[in-house]
Structure formats: C-alpha cells, structure tokens
C-alpha positions as CSV (number, residue, x, y, z in Angstrom):
1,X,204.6,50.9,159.4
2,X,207.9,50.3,161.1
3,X,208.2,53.1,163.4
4,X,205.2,55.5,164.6
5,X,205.3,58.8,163.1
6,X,206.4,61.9,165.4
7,X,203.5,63.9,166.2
8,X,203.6,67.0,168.1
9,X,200.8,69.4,169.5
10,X,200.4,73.5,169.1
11,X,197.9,74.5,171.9
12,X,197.0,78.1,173.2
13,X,194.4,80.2,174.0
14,X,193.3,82.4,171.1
15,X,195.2,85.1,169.4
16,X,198.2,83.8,171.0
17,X,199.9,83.3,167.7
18,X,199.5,79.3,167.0
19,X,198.8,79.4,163.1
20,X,202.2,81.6,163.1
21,X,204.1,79.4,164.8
22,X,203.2,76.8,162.9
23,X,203.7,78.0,159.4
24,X,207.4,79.1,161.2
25,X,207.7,74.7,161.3
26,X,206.0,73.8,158.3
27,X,209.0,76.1,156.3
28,X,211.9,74.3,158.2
29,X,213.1,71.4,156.6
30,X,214.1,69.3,159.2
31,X,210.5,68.3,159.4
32,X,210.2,66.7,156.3
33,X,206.7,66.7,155.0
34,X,204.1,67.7,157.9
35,X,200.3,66.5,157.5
36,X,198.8,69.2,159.4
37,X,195.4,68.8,161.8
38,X,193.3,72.1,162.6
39,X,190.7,72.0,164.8
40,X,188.5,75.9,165.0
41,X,186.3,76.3,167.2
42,X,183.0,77.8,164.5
43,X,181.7,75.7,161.5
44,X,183.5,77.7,159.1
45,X,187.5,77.6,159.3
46,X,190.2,80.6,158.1
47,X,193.4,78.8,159.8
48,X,193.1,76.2,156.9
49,X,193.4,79.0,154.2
50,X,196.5,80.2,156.0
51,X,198.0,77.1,156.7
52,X,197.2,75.4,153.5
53,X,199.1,78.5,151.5
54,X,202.4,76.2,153.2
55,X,201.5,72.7,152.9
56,X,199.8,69.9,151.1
57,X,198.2,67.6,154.0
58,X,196.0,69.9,156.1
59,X,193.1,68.4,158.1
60,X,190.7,70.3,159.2
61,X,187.8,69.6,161.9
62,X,185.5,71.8,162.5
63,X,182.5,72.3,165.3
64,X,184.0,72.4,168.5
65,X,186.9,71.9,170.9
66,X,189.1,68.7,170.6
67,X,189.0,68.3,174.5
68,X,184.7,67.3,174.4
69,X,182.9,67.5,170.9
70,X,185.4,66.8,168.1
71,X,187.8,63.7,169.9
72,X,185.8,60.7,168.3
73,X,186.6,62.6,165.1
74,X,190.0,63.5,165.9
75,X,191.1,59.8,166.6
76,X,189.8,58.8,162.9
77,X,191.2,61.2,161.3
78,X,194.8,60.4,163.1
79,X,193.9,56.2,162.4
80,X,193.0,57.1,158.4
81,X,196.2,59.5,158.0
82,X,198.2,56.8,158.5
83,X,195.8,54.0,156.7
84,X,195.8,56.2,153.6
85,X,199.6,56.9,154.1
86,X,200.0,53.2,154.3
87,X,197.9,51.9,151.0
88,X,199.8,55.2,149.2
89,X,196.4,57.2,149.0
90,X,198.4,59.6,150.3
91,X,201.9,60.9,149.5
92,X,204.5,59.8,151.9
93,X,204.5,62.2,155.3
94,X,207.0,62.2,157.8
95,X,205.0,63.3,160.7
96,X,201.6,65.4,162.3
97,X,201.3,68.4,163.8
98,X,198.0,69.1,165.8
99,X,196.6,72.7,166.5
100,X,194.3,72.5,169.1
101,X,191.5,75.2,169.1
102,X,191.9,78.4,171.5
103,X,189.5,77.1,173.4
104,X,190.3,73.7,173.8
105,X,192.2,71.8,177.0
106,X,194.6,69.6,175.3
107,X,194.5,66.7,178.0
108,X,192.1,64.3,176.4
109,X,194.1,64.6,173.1
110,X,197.4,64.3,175.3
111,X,195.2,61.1,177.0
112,X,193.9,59.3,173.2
113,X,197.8,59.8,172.2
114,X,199.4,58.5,175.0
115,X,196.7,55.6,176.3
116,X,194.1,54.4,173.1
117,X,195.5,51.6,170.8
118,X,196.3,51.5,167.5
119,X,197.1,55.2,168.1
120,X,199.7,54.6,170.9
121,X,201.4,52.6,168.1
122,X,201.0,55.0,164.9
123,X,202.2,57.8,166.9
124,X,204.9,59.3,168.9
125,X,204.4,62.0,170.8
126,X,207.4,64.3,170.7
127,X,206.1,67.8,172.3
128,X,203.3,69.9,173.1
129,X,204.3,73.0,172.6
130,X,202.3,75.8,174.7
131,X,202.1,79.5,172.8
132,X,201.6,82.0,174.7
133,X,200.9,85.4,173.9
134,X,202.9,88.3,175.7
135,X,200.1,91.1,176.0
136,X,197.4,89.0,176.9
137,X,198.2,85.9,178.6
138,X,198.0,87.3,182.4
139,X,194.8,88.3,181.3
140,X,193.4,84.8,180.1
141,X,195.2,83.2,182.7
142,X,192.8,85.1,185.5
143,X,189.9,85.0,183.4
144,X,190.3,81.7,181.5
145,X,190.7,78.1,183.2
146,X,191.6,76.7,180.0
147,X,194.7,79.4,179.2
148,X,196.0,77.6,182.8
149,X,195.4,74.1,181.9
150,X,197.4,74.7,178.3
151,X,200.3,76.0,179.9
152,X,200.4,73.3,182.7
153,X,200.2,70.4,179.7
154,X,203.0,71.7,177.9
155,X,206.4,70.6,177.0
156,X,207.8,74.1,175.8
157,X,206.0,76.8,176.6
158,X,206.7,79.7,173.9
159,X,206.2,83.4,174.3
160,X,205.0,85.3,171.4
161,X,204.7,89.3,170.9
162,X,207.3,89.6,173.2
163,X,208.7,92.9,170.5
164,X,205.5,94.4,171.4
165,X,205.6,94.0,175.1
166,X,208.0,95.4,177.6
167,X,211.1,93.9,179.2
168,X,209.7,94.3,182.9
169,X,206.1,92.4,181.7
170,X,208.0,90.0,180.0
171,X,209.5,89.4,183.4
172,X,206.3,89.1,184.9
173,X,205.0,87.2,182.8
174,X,207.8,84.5,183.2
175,X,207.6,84.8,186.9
176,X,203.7,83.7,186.1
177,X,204.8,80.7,184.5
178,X,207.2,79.4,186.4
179,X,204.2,79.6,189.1
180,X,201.7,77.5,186.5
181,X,204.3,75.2,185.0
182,X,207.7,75.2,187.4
183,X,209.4,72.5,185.2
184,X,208.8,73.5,181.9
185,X,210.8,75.8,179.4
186,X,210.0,79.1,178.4
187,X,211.2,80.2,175.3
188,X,211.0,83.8,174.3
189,X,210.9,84.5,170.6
190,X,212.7,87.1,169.3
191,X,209.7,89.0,167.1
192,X,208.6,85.6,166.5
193,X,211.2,84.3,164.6
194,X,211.7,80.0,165.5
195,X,215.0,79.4,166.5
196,X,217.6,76.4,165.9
197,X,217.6,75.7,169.1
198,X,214.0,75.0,169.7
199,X,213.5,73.4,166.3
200,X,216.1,70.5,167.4
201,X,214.4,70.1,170.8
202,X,210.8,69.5,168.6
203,X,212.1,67.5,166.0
204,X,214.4,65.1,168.1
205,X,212.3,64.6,170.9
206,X,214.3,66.5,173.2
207,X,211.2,68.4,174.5
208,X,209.1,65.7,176.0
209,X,210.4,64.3,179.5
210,X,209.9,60.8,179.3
211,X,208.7,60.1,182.7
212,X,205.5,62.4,182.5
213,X,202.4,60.2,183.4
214,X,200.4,59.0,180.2
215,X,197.4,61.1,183.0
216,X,197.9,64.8,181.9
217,X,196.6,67.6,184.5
218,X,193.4,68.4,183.6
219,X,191.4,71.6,184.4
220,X,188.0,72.3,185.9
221,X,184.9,71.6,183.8
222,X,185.2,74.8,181.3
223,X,183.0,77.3,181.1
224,X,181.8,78.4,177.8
225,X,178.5,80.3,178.3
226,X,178.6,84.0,176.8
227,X,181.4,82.3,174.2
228,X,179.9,82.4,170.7
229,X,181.6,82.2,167.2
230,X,179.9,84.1,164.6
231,X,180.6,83.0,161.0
232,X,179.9,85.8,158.6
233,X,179.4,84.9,154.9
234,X,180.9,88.2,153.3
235,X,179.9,89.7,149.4
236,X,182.8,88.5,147.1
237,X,184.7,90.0,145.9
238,X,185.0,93.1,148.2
239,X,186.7,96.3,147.0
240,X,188.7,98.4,148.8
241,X,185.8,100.1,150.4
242,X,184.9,97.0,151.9
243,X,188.1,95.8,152.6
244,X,187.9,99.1,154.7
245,X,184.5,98.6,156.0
246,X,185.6,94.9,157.0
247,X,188.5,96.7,159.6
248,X,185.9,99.2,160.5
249,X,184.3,96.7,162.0
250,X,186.5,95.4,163.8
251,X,188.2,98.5,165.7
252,X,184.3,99.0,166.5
253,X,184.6,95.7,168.1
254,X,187.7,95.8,169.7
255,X,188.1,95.7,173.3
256,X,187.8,92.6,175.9
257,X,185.4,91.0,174.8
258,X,186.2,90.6,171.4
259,X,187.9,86.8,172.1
260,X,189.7,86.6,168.6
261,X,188.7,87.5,165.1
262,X,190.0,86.5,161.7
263,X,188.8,87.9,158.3
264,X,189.9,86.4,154.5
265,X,188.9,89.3,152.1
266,X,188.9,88.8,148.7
267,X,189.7,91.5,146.1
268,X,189.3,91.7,142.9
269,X,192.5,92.7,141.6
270,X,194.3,91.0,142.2
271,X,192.2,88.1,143.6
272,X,194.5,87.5,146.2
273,X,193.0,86.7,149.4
274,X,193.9,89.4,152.3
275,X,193.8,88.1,155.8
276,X,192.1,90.8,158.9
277,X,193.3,89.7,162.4
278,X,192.2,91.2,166.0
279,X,192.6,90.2,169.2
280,X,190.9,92.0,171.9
281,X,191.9,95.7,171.3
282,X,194.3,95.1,169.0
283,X,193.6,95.3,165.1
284,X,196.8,94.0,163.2
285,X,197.5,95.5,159.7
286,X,196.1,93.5,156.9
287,X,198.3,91.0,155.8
288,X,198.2,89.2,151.9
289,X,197.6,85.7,152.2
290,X,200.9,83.7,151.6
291,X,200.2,81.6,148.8
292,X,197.5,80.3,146.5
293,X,193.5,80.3,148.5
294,X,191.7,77.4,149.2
295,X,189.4,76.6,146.4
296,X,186.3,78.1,148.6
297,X,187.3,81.6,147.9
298,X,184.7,83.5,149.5
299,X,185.3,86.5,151.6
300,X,184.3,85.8,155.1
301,X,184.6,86.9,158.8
302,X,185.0,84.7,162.0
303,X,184.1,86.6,165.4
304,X,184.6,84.8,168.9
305,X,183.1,86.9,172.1
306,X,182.1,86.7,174.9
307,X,179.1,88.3,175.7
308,X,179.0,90.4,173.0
309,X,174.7,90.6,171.6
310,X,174.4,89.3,168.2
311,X,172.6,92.4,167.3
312,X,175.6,94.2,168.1
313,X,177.2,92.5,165.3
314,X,174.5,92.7,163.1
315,X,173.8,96.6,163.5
316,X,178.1,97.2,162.7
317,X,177.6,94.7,159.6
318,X,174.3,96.8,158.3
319,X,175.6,100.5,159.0
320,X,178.9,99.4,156.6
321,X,176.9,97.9,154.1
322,X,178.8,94.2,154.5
323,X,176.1,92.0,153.3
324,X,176.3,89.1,155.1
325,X,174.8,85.5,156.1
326,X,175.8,84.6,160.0
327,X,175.7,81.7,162.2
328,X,176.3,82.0,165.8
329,X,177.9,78.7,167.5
C-alpha cells in the first residue's frame, strides 16, 4: 500500500441521526468507494440493513461498545480490510468510515488509530465527526457521561433535527457546545441535508487539526447499569396489522427511558423491508428500506432502555400478539 487509506469516524449518542448521516456520505462521490464499519451495541444489528441498501463493504461487529468489549475485534477487522484489499479478496476501496455505537466513548478507537502499529500506517485519520441530535442532546449531555465525552473527541460537531427544533434551542444548544468543545465546529444541517462545504472539510482532511495529541480526552468510567438491549425475533412476514401492532408498541414505550429503538418489518407484498424508528418520545413515520434487505430477512425489533422491566416488554409484545423470541444484553 503506498499511502494509508483516509478513515474517518461517526460517533454520537443514540438516535442522534448517525446511520443518516452516513448514508448522506456513502451517496457523494467524492468518497469513492467507502468500506463501512458498524459497531451496535445488542447481538443482533438493524444499521447494517440500512446501510448495506448503499454500499457493498459494510462490517459489522456486534456485542458491545468499541471503547471496552469489541476493540481487539475492531483492530482486526481494520488490519484484514486492508490485507484482503491488498491480495484483491476484496474490490479496490478508497477509504473507512467507522460508526461507533451510541453508547460508545470514541477515545480508545481515536487512541488504536492514532498510537498501535501497522494501523498508524494503513490508516489516516481525517475526522471524527460528532452528531448531535437537536431535541435531545441537552438531555444526554446531563444524564449521559458518554454524550459529553463524544462531543469533546470530535473534529466537527454536526447538529441534526435542527427543522424540528426551535431557533432559540438551537441557540442554546450551541451555547452548550461551545462550553463542552470551545474549539470545534458546529455545523447545523439544514433538515439534514450534507452540505459541500462540510463534505470538502471530511474528504480533504481539512477537519482534523493536526496538532491534537495522539491522547484523546477521555470520560469517566461509564455507567451502564439499567442499560439493556432487547433483541426481539419478530413472526415474518408481518401484515399490516402487525406492522401496526409493531408501532403500537412502541408509542407504548415511548418516553425517557426508551434509549433508542429500531424495527425492520417485513411485508409480504411487497416483501420490502420497512424500517420503525423511536427515540425517547418520539415515534418517526415508518420509512421503506432504501434498497435490497440483507439476505437475513427476518422481521425484528431492537429496544435499548434504561430501566425499563423486561416484563414490561414482554406484557406489550403478548397483549399485540407479536410472537416473539428476545435476548436482553
């Protein structure tokens, strides 16, 4: 390899619009051909489906957060990427985006980048780009440690949701992270469309400041007790009665507690995937899966709360008649 490869980081905490953002890259072509690295936090992942509907190359590890658990696994998948890309196992990719989990503090993958041979000399690190999400983020901020360290780590941090806030909280908001992060750009996306601005900061390099110590700022030891991620094995297909029961079930969970949620449904006619978000109270509008499913095309439900009884869960799933098959992380 001649040159390392540009890599960049997508880090947040959850429901702040990552996957979104990053199928936004993945469609620009100044990026060439991305090989893409998901990290969920929950054995069974939905981001892949969504990404994978917009690119070839996606990676996906599974189990826990890439700042503890997963960063043996992470460093071998970045050192065979790149061995496979060399021997032509793979087809030619021109860079690597990481999406770090919600929950994840993305200093130790900032600190394997930046300090642990042979990846120092595969990769470049070009950003770490920060997305934060306009309703919630004061929230996670006071609540989270981890929503503070993401937004101290980054490059660029970028608002999302902003259409569905208000011009004075967007101001507080900014005033909030100019407090975290003083030195690092805020951009506000415009109903969450990526512009040509910010795409030539990320792909030319122009986001990282050079002199930033190869020793990111790291947060507190994390919390994670009352955190659970419950992967729900749903009946496929699902009609539109259960398509309806599957939202159900969700506005019956909505509320602070409810961390994120993310549903694939599938239909039978057409069997085209649909994709159920929520985040806290909100329940977005079902939205049809982009492009072709991944080849696992079960319908299936992934809950993250905190402090929320599995038998909670279980008693919503029963009364809608959703039979299902759940593990709890």
């Amino acid at each position: 390899m001649n040159s390392p490869l540009p890599l960049w980081i997508v880090t947040g905490f959850l429901g702040s619009g990552k996957t979104t953002f990053i199928r936004s890259l993945i469609q620009r072509p100044e990026f060439g051909r991305l090989a893409i690295v998901i990290n969920e936090f929950g054995e069974v992942g939905i981001d892949h489906d969504i990404v994978e509907a917009s690119s070839d190359d996606v990676y996906e590890l599974v189990g826990g957060c890439l700042c503890c658990m997963v960063r043996g696994d992470l460093s071998e998948t970045l050192i065979d990427l790149v061995t496979r890309r060399t021997v032509g196992e793979l087809a030619q990719f021109d860079g690597v985006l990481i999406e770090t989990s919600g929950l994840a503090d993305p200093g130790p993958v900032i600190d394997i980048l930046l300090n642990t041979s042979p990846l120092k000399e595969f990769y470049q690190l070009n950003a770490v780009v920060t997305v934060i999400d306009a309703i919630n983020a004061e929230r996670e901020f006071a609540e989270e440690a981890v929503a503070v360290a993401q937004t101290k780590a980054a490059d660029i941090l970028v608002v999302t949701k902003a259409d569905l806030s208000t011009s004075s909280a967007i101001n507080t908001l900014s005033a909030s992270l100019r407090k975290i992060a003083p030195h690092t750009r805020i951009r506000i996306l415009d109903k969450d469309c990526v512009d040509e601005d910010l795409i030539k900061a990320l792909v030319e390099g122009q986001a990282r400041d050079p002199a930033r110590s190869g020793h990111p700022i790291r947060a507190p030891e994390h919390d994670f007790s009352g955190i659970h991620a419950h992967v729900i094995n749903l009946r496929t297909p699902l009609d539109q009665e259960g398509l309806e029961a599957c939202i159900a079930v969700l506005h019956s969970l909505a509320g602070a507690k409810l961390m994120r949620a993310k549903a694939l449904v599938v239909l039978p006619i057409p069997k085209k995937p649909v994709i159920l978000q929520a985040v806290r109270e909100t329940v977005y509008p079902p939205m049809p899966l982009a492009g072709p499913p991944h080849a696992d095309t079960t319908s299936r439900m992934v809950l993250i709360t905190k402090n929320i009884d599995r038998s909670v869960i279980d008693d919503l799933l029963t009364a809608h008649q959703l039979t299902a098959e759940r593990t709890t992380e």
